[in-house]
C-alpha positions as CSV (number, residue, x, y, z in Angstrom):
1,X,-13.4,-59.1,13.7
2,X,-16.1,-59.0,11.3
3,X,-15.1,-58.0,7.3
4,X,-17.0,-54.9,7.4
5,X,-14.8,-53.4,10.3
6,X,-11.9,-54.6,8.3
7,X,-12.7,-52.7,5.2
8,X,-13.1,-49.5,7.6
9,X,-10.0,-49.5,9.4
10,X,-8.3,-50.2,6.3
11,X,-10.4,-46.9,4.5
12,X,-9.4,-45.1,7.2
13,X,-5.2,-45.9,7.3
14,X,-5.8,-45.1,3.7
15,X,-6.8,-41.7,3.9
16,X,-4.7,-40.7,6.6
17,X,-1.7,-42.5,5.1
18,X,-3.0,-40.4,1.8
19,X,-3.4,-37.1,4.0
20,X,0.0,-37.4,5.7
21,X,1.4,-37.9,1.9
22,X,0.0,-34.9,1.1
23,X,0.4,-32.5,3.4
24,X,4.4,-33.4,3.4
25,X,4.4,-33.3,-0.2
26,X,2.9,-29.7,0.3
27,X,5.5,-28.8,2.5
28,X,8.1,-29.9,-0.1
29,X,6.2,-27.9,-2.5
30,X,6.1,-24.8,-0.6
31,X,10.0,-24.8,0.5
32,X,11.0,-25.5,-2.9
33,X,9.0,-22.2,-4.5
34,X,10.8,-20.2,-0.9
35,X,14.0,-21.2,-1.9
36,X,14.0,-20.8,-5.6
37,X,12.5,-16.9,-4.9
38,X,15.4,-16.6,-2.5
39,X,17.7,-17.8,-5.4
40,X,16.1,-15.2,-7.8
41,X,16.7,-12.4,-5.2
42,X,20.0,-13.3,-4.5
43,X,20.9,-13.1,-8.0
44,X,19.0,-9.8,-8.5
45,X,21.0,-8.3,-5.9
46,X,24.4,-9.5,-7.3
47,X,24.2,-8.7,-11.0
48,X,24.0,-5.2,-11.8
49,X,21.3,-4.3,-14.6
50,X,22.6,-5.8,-18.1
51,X,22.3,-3.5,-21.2
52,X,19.8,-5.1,-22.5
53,X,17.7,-4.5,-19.1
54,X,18.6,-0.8,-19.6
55,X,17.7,-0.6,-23.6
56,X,14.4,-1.8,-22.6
57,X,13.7,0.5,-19.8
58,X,14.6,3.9,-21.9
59,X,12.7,2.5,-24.7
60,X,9.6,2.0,-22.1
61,X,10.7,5.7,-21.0
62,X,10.6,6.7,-24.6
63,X,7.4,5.1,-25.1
64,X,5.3,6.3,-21.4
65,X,7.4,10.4,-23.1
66,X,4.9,10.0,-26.3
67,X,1.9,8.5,-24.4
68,X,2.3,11.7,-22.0
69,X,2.3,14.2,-25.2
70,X,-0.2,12.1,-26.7
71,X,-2.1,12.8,-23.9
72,X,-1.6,16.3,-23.6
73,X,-2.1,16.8,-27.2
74,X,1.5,18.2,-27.6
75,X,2.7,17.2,-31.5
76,X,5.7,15.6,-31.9
């Protein structure tokens, strides 16, 4: 075989060998992110809301109440 066809089969076992490597390591990639969301849901739906959680949604409450008068040019 002449070199020249040697140094082609060899570019081209390289890129699919580099294409195959990817694409599985893709895969890999994309299962891992699936299963940590599923993780984070799970534990979502098995904690219920921690005080802190709770603090922090009246105090954003508290905070969308004075935009609102703000707003409406209410004084408070």
């Amino acid at each position: 075989m002449p070199e020249s066809t040697i140094y082609l089969l060899t570019a081209a076992f390289t890129v699919i060998g580099v294409t195959a490597v990817s694409l599985v390591a893709l895969r890999g990639w994309r299962d891992w992110i699936a299963l940590k969301t599923r993780e984070l849901e799970q534990q979502r739906a098995d904690s219920p809301p921690t005080a802190t959680s709770r603090i922090e949604v009246a105090d954003l409450k508290e905070r969308i109440r004075k935009l609102e008068a703000i707003a409406a040019g209410v004084e408070l």
